[in-house]
C-alpha positions in Angstrom: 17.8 -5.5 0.5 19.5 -2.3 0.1 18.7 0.3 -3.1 21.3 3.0 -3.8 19.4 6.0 -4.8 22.8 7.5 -5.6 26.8 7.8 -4.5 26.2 6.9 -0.7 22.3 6.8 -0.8 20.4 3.9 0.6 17.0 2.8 1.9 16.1 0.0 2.7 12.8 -2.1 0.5 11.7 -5.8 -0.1 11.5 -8.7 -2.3 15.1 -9.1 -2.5 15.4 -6.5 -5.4 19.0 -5.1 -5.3 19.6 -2.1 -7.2 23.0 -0.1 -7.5 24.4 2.6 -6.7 24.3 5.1 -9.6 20.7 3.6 -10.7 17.5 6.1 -10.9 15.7 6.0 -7.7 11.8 6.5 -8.2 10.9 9.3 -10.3 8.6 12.0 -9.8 5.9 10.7 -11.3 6.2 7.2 -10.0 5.9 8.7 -6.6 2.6 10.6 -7.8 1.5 7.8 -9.5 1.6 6.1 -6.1 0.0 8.7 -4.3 -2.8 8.7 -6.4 -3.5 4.9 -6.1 -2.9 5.2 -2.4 -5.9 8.0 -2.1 -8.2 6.1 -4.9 -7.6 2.5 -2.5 -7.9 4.7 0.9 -11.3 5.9 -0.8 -12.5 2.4 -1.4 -11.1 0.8 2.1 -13.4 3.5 3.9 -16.0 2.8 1.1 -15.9 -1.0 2.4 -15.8 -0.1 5.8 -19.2 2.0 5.5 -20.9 -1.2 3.1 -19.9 -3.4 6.0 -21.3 -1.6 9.0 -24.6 -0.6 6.8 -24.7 -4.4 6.2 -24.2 -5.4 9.7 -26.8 -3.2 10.8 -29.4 -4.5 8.6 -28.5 -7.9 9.6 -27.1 -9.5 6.6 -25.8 -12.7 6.3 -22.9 -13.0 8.1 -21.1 -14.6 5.6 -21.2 -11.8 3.0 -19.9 -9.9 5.5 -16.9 -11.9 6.4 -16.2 -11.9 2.4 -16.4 -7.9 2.4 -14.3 -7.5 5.2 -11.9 -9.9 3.1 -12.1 -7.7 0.8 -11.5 -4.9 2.8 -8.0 -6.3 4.3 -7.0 -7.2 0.8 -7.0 -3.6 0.1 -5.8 -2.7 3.0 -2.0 -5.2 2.5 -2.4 -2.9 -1.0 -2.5 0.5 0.6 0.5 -1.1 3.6 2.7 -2.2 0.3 2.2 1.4 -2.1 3.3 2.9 1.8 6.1 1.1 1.9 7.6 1.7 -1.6 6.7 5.6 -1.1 8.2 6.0 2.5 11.6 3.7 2.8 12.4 1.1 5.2 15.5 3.0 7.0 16.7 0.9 10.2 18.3 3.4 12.5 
């Protein structure tokens, strides 16, 4: 998928969304609307990482665990996609 962020702009995204050349790209505060999700989700990843190693050191049950570092990687696909719509795709 390509998006036209102006006459002779592209990057390159997902999803199969086409947009047109001559359509907005992301605005401003889009972007830091992003960036501020990224930092509050890279806050709670490492906040998950710290709950799981205090858990596994105290021996819990392994199966709470596995569900926090479920948990975990489910933010962590979150944080991968908000990087991806920030930072384009460009194949060189």
């Amino acid at each position: 998928m390509v998006w036209a962020c102006g006459p002779g702009k592209t990057r390159f995204g997902h999803w199969g969304a086409t947009f047109r050349a001559g359509e907005a790209c992301m605005s401003e505060q889009e972007q830091a609307e992003i960036r501020l999700e990224f930092a509050r989700l890279k806050q709670e990843h490492a906040d998950f990482d710290a709950a799981i190693n205090a858990m596994i050191a105290t021996g819990c049950d392994p199966l709470q665990v596995q569900r926090m570092k479920k948990k975990k990687l489910a933010i962590k696909d979150r944080l991968t996609h908000l990087e991806d719509r920030v930072i384009p795709d460009i194949i060189a």
